[in-house]
N, C-alpha and C positions, 0 to 999 in steps of 0.2 A: 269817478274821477279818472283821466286821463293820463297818460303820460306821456309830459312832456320837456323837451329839449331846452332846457335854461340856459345855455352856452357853453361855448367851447372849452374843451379841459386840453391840458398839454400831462401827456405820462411820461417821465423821466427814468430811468433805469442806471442802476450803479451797479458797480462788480462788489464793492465795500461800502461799507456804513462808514470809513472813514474816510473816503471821499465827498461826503455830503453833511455830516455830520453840524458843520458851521459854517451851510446854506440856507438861506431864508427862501425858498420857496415863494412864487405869487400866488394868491391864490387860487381856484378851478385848476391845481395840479397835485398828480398824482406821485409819487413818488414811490417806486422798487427797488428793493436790493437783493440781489442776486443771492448772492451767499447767506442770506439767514429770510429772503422770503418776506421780511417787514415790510408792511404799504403804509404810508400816510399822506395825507393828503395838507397841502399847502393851503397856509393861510395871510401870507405876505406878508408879517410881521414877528414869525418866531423861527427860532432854528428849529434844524429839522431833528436832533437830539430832542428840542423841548416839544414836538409835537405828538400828539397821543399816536397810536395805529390805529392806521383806515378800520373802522367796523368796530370798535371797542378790544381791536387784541384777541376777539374769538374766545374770550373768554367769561361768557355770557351762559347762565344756566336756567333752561327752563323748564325744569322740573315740576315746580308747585303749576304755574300755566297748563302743563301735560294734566297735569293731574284733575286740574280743573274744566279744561275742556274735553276730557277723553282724549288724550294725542300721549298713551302710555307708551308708544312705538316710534315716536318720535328720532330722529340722527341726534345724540347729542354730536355740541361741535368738537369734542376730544376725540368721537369717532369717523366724522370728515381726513379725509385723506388729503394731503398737498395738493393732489389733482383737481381738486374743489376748485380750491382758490388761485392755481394756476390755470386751470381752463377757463374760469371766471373773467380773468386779467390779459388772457387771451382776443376771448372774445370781446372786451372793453377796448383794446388795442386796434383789433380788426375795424372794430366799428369808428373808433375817431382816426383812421386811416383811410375808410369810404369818407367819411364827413370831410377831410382835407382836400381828399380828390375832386368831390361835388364842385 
């Protein structure tokens, strides 16, 4: 299977969670906040307080999986660094900034 491009997303950025907090988001967007690093992503009908974090929160454990595949050296995600998922959000940016150009 491929991967492919379902449409355009808009990435929003805040300095605060309370500048956005009781914004409804459309959805295909992203949403950052500066000061504490939260992503969620918009779904056009809740605020952005009631929407989960992009990815599950990162707080996903895949211990027993490790164990069952052999992946005992596995990153858990408590030991991923900020730089993960700022380079991550980086590179997401970059790329729907070529796709606006196109």
């Amino acid at each position: 299977m491929a991967i492919q491009a379902k449409g355009n997303i808009i990435v929003y950025e805040a300095d605060t969670v309370g500048e956005v907090n009781d914004v409804v988001f459309e959805a295909n967007s992203l949403i950052t906040v500066k000061s504490t690093g939260v992503i969620k992503k918009g779904n056009g009908k809740d605020k952005f307080s009631a929407l989960p974090e992009f990815g599950g929160g990162g707080d996903v454990d895949l211990s027993d999986y490790a164990k069952l595949t052999d992946l005992e050296d596995y990153a858990k995600t408590s030991d991923l660094s900020d730089y993960a998922t700022s380079s991550a959000l980086s590179a997401l940016e970059a790329r729907v900034t070529a796709l606006e150009e196109a």
